[in-house]
Structure formats: C-alpha cells, structure tokens
C-alpha positions as CSV (number, residue, x, y, z in Angstrom):
1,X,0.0,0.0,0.0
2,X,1.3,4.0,-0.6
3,X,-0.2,7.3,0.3
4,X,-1.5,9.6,-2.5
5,X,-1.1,13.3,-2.3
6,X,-4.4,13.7,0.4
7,X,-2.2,11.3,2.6
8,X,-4.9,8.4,2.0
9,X,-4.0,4.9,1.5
10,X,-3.9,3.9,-2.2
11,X,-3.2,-0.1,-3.6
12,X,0.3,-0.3,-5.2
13,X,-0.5,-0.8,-8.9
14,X,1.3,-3.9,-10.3
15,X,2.2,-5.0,-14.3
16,X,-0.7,-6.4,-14.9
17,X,-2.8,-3.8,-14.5
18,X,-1.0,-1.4,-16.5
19,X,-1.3,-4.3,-19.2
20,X,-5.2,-4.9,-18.9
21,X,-5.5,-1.1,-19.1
22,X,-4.2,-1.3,-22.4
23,X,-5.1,-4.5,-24.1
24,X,-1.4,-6.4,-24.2
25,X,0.5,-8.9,-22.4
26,X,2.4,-8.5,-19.2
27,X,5.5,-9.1,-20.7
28,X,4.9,-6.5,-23.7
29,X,5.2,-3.8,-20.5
30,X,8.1,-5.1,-19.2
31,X,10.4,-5.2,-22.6
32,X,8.2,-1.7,-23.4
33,X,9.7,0.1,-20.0
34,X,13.1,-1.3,-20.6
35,X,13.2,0.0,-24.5
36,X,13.2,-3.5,-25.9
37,X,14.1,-3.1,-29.9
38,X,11.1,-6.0,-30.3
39,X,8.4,-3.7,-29.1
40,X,7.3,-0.7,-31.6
41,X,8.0,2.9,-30.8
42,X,4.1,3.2,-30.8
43,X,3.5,0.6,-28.1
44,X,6.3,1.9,-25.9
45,X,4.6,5.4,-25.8
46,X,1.2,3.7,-24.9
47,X,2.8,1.8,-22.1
48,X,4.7,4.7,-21.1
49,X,2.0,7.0,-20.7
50,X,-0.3,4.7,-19.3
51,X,2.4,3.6,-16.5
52,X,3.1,7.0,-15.3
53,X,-0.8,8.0,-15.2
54,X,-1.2,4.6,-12.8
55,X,1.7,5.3,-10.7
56,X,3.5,1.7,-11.8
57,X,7.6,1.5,-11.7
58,X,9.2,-1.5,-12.9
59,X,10.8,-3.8,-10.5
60,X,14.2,-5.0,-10.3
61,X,11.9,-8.5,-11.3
62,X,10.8,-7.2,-13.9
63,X,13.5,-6.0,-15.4
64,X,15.2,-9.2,-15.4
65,X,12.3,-10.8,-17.1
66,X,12.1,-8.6,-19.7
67,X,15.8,-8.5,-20.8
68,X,17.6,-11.0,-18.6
69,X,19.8,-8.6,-17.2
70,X,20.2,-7.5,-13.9
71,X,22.0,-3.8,-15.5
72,X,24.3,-4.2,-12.6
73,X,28.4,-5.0,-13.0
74,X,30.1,-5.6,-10.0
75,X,34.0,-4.6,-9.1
76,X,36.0,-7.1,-7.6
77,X,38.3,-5.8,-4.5
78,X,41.1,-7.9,-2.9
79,X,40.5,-9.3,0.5
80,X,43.4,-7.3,2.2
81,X,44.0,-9.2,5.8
82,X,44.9,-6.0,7.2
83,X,43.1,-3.2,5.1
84,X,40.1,-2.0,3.8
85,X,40.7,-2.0,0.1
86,X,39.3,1.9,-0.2
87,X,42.0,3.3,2.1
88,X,43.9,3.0,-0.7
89,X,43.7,5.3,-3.2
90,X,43.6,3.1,-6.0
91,X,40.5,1.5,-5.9
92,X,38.5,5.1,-5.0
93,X,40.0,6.5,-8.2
94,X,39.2,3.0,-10.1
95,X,35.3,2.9,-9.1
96,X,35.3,6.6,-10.4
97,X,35.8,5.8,-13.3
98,X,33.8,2.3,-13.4
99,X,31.1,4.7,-12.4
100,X,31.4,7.1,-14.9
101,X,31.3,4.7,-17.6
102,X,28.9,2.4,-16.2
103,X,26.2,5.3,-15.1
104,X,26.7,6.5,-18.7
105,X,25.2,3.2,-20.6
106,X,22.7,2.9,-17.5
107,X,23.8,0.2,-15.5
108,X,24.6,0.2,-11.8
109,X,28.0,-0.6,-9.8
110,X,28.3,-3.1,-7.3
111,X,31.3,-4.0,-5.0
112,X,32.7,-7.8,-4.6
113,X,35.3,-8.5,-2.3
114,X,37.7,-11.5,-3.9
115,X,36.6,-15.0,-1.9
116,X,33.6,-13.4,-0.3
117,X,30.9,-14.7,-2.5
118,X,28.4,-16.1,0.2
119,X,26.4,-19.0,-1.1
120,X,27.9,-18.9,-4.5
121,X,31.1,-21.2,-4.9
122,X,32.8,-19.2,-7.6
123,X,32.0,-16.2,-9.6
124,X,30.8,-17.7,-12.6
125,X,27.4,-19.1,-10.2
126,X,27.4,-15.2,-8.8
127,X,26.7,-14.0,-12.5
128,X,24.6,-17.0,-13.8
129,X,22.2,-16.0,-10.3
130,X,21.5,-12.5,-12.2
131,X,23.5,-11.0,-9.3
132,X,25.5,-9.1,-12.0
133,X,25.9,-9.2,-15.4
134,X,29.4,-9.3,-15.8
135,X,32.8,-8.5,-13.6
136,X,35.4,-6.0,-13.1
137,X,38.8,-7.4,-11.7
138,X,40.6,-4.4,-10.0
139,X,43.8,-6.3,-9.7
140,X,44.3,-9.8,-9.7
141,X,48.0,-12.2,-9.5
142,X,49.1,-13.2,-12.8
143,X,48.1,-16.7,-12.5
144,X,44.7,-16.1,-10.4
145,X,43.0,-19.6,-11.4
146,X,39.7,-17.4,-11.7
147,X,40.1,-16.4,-15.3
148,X,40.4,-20.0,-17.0
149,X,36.7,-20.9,-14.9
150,X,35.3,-17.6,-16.1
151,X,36.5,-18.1,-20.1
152,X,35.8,-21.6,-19.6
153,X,31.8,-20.5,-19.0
154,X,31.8,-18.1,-21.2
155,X,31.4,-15.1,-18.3
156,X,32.1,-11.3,-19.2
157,X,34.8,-10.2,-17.0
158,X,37.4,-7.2,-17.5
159,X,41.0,-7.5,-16.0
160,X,42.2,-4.0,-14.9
161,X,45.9,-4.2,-14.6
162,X,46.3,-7.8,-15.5
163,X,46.1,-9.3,-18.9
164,X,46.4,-12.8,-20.1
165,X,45.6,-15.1,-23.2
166,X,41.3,-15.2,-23.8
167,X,40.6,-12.4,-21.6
168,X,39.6,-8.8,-22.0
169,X,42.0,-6.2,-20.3
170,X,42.7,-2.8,-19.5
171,X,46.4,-2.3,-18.8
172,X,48.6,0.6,-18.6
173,X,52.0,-0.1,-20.2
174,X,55.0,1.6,-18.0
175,X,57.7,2.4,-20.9
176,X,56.3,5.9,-21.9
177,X,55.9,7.5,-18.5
178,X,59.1,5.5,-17.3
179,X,61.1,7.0,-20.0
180,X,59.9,10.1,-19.3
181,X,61.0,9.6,-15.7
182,X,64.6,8.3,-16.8
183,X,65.0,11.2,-19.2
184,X,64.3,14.0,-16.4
185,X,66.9,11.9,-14.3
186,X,69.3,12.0,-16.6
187,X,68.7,15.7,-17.1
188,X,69.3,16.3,-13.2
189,X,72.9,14.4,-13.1
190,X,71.6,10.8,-11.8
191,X,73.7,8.6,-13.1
192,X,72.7,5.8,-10.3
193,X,69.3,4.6,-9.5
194,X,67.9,2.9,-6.9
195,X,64.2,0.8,-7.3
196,X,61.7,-0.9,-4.9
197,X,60.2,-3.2,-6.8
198,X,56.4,-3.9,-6.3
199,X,55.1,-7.3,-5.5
200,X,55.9,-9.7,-8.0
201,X,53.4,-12.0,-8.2
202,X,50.9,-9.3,-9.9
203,X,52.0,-8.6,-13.6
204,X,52.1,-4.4,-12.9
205,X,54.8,-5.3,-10.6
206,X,56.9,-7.9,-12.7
207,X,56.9,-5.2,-15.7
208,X,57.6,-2.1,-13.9
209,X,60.7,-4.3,-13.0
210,X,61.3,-5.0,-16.2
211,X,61.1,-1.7,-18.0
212,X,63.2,0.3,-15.3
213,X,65.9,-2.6,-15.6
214,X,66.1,-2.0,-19.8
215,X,65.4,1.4,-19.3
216,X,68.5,1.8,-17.2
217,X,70.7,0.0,-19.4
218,X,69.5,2.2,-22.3
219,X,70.6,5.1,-20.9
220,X,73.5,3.7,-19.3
221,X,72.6,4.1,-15.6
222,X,73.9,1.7,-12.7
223,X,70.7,0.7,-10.7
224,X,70.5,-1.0,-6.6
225,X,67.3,-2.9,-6.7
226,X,65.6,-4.1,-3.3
227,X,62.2,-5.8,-3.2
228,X,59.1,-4.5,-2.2
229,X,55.3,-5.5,-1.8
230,X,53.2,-2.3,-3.3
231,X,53.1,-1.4,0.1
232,X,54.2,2.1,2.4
233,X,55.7,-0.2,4.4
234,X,58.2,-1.8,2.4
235,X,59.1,1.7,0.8
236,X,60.1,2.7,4.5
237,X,61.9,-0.3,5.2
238,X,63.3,0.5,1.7
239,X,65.3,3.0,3.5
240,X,67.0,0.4,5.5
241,X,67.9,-1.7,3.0
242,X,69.6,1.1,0.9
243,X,71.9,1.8,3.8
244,X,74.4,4.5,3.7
245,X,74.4,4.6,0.1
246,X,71.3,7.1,0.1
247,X,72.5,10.7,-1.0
248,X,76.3,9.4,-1.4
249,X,76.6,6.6,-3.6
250,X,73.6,7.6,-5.6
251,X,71.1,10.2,-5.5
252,X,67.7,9.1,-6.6
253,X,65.1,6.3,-5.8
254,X,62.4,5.4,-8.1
255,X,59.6,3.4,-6.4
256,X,57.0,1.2,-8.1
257,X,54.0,2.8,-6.5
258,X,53.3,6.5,-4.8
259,X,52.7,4.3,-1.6
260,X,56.6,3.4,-1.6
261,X,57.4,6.5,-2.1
262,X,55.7,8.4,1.0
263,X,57.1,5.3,3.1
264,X,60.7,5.9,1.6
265,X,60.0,10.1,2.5
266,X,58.7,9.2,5.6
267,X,62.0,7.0,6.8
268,X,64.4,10.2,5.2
269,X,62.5,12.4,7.5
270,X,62.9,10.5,10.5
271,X,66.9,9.9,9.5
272,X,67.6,13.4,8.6
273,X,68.0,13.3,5.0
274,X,66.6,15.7,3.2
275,X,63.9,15.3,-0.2
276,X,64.9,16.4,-2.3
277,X,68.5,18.0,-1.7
278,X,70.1,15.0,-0.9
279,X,67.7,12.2,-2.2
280,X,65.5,12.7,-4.9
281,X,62.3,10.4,-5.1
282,X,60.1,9.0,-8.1
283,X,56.7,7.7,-7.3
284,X,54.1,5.9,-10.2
285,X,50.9,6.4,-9.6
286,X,50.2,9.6,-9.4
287,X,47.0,9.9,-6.9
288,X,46.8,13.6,-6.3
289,X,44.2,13.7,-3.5
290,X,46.4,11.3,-1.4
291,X,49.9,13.4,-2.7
292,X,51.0,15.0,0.8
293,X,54.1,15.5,-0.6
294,X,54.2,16.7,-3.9
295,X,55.6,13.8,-5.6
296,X,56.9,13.5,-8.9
297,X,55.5,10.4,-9.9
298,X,55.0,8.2,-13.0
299,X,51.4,9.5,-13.9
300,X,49.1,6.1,-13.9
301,X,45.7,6.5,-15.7
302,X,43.8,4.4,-13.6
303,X,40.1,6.9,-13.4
304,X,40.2,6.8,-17.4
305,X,41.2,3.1,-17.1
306,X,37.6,2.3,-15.2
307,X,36.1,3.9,-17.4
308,X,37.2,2.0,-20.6
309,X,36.8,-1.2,-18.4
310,X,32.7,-0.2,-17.7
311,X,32.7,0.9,-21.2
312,X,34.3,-2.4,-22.7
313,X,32.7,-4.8,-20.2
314,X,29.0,-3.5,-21.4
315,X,29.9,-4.1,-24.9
316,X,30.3,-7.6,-24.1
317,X,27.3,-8.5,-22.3
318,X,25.5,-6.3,-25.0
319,X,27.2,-8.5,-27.8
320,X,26.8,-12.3,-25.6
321,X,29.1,-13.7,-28.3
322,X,32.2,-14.2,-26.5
323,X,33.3,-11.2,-27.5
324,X,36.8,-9.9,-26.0
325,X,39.5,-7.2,-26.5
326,X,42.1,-6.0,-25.1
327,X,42.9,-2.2,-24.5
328,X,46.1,-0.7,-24.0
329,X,46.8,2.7,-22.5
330,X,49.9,5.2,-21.9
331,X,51.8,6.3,-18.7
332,X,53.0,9.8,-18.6
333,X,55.0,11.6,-16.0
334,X,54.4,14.4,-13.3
335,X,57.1,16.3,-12.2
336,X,56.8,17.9,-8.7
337,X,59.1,19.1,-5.5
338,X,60.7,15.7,-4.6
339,X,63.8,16.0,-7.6
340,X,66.6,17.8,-8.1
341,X,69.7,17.9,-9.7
342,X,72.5,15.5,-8.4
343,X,74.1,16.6,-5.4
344,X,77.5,15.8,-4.9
C-alpha cells in the first residue's frame, strides 16, 4: 500500500494492471519500459503513458524478465587481511571511473570482495544468479585460477591491470611515463638509480621491474634494486635496506607505487635526509588527492582506465558472443618538489 497526495492509503499498482489497461500482455510492458528493440515505438509510448498515469515502476523482477539482465556490473576488490581496500587510493580513483562509464550506458555498480561470495562457490554461479551481469577485476595475481573458470563459462569479465591469453583487459603499459621519468633523471645528473620493486606476483609489478631494468641500461645508468610489496611499508623499510648509500653513492630512488614512495620520505624524514636535496624520489601512480608531498611520480591513468573497463565490459554483455578485447593505455610523467639535480 502508498499514500497519495491527500495522505490516503492507495493499492500499489502492479504490471498487470497497467497491461489490462491497455489490451497487451504482461511481458509487452516489461520489454516496453526497458526500450526493448522487439516492441514498436508506438506501443512503448502507450505503455509509457499509461504507466506514469497509474503510478506503476518497474521492479528490479521485472526488469530481469524482460531483458535477462540485472544492468548491474560488479567490481571485484582484494581481500586485504589488514586493510580495507578503499583506504587506498587506488580502488576510490578506479570505481570513479567504473562509475562514470557504467552510469553513462545505464547500468549500476556493485562491489565484490575477492573469496567473499556467500552462497555462490565461484563467480561464474554469482553472474549465472543474475546478481550481476558481468565483472570488473581491480587487480588480480598473474596466475589467479579465476580467469580459465570464467573463459571456460563463457562469463564477461574485464582485467584491470592484468592481462592474459582469452581475456579482455585494460592495462597501462610503464615504458612511456618510465622513460619520461629516466630522461628527467638523466637531465638532473643521476647517473645511479635505486628501485623498490612492487610485489611480484601481480604482472604491474613484474613489468615495472622490467622496463626500469632495460630502461636503465638504455641510458646507461647503474641501478641498486631491493624488493618491495606495493606497500608504504616496504618503501620505508626501503630505506633500511639502501643503507648508507642514500645521497652518497647515488642520489635518486624510483619506487614502483606512490605508496613506496611516501614510506621511503617518511624513513628520510625520520633519519635526517633531506627530499629532495640529498635524495631525490620518483613515485608511479600519481593519486593527487592522497599526494601530501608533492611527488613526482609516473602518472598512472587508472580513473580513465575504469572507465574503458565499464565501457568495454558492457559491450560484451551487449554483444553475448564471446566477444573480448584488449585495451592498451599510456603512462605519462608528473614532475613535482621531490627531484633535483644531483648533489655531490
């Protein structure tokens, strides 16, 4: 029951009503509000009109039995053990952009946090229930056994920041903005580089490696690598693990993450070395609203990235013929207060 404008109670008018009012089927008013292409232009104006002058609105039901979709994707987050995965600026900048492109094509957003499916036992069962119509990894390991189930059942699903063989992907390649960043080195007098690698298990991580390690021997710089988890942890414990060489052997740190990078800051601060006179720091990333430190950093397009994920997911449930693609995308590079020219 609802109240009507004099504050009396009024019956909630259902589908079939609206359908006896004008002489079709139930179903003709379902795939008539949802802009079916197998219902005329007349009809859907009748329906229309006749729905708004009852008071009826479509059901989440309803819509599912008129197109057999749900017009819901859902994001999946990691299961952090010791995080929530929206402390980290990452994922807040990713769902913008999901949004954006998802909101524009009129589907809704929905979060899923990696091996919290409830009663379903993988995600192929979560998008077969109607729950969503397809999935957005955020970030997944490289060999993440949930892609081959997923291809295997014919599922939509988008890896952000992954990619691998029978999958649809969004991935930012590293060279262009790590160039970028070697170049303005270079410029400054570096002529040694130190790197905290990200986690390797994730394939960001194993190809930022791998570009900064041919990138340095293209311009003919002597590198220190130390490992390194994405984390601000491990860039402060990066500090440690430099030693002494900080500031004397060599003068500038690139990190594989703006995480890393405030960690590494942090650990000069608390050691008395000054950013950037005596240690010069390059982040990748690029998240200005969590930037306390105006980092020059690798710019990482990951807002734009969501959006081409929403964008490229939707064409795939919109095709349902096992449609996939894979999109590639550009770094650039930021420079900020946190390098300077080589001091010796």
């Amino acid at each position: 029951m609802l109240l009507n404008k004099g504050g009396k109670m009024v019956k909630k008018v259902n589908r079939a009503q609206v359908a006896k009012a004008i002489g079709v089927s139930e179903s003709t008013v379902s795939r008539a509000l949802n802009d079916s292409s197998l219902i005329s232009e007349e009809v859907k104006n009748k329906v229309r009109i006749k729905a708004e002058e009852l008071g009826y609105f479509p059901s989440h039901t309803a819509t599912l039995f008129a197109t057999g979709r749900s017009y819901s994707i859902g994001l999946v987050v990691p299961n952090f053990e010791k995080i929530l995965p929206f402390t980290r600026s990452y994922f807040p900048s990713l769902l913008d952009g999901l949004l954006l492109g998802a909101t524009n094509a009129g589907y809704n957003v929905g979060i899923v946090v990696s091996g919290k499916l409830g009663k379903y036992r993988n995600y192929s069962e979560l998008v077969n229930s109607k729950s969503f119509d397809g999935l957005v990894f955020a970030v997944s390991p490289e060999h993440e056994g949930s892609s081959d189930e997923l291809i295997k059942n014919h599922i939509p699903f988008v890896l952000v920041n992954n990619y691998c063989e029978g999958a649809s992907s969004v991935y930012a390649k590293p060279d262009v903005g790590m160039e970028k960043a070697f170049l303005h080195a270079a410029s400054l007098g570096h002529d040694k580089i130190g790197y905290i690698c990200g986690d390797l298990n994730y394939k960001n991580g194993e190809d930022r490696l791998e570009t900064f390690t041919r990138l340095a021997s293209k311009f003919n710089i002597q590198t220190e690598i130390v490992s390194g988890d994405f984390s601000y942890h491990s860039g402060y414990d990066g500090f440690k693990k430099f030693g002494s060489k900080l500031g004397k052997e060599f003068g500038l740190v690139m990190t594989s993450c703006d995480r890393q990078a405030f960690g590494l800051i942090d650990a000069c601060k608390d050691n008395g070395l000054n950013v950037p006179k005596q240690l010069s720091i390059i982040g990748y990333d690029n998240f200005v609203a969590s930037n306390p430190y105006a980092l020059t950093t690798v710019d990482h397009p990951i807002t734009n990235m969501g959006n081409e994920a929403a964008r490229l997911l939707i064409k795939m449930i919109e095709k349902k013929n096992n449609y996939t693609e894979q999109i590639w995308v550009d770094t650039d590079f930021v420079i900020r207060n946190t390098t300077s020219r080589r001091f010796k």
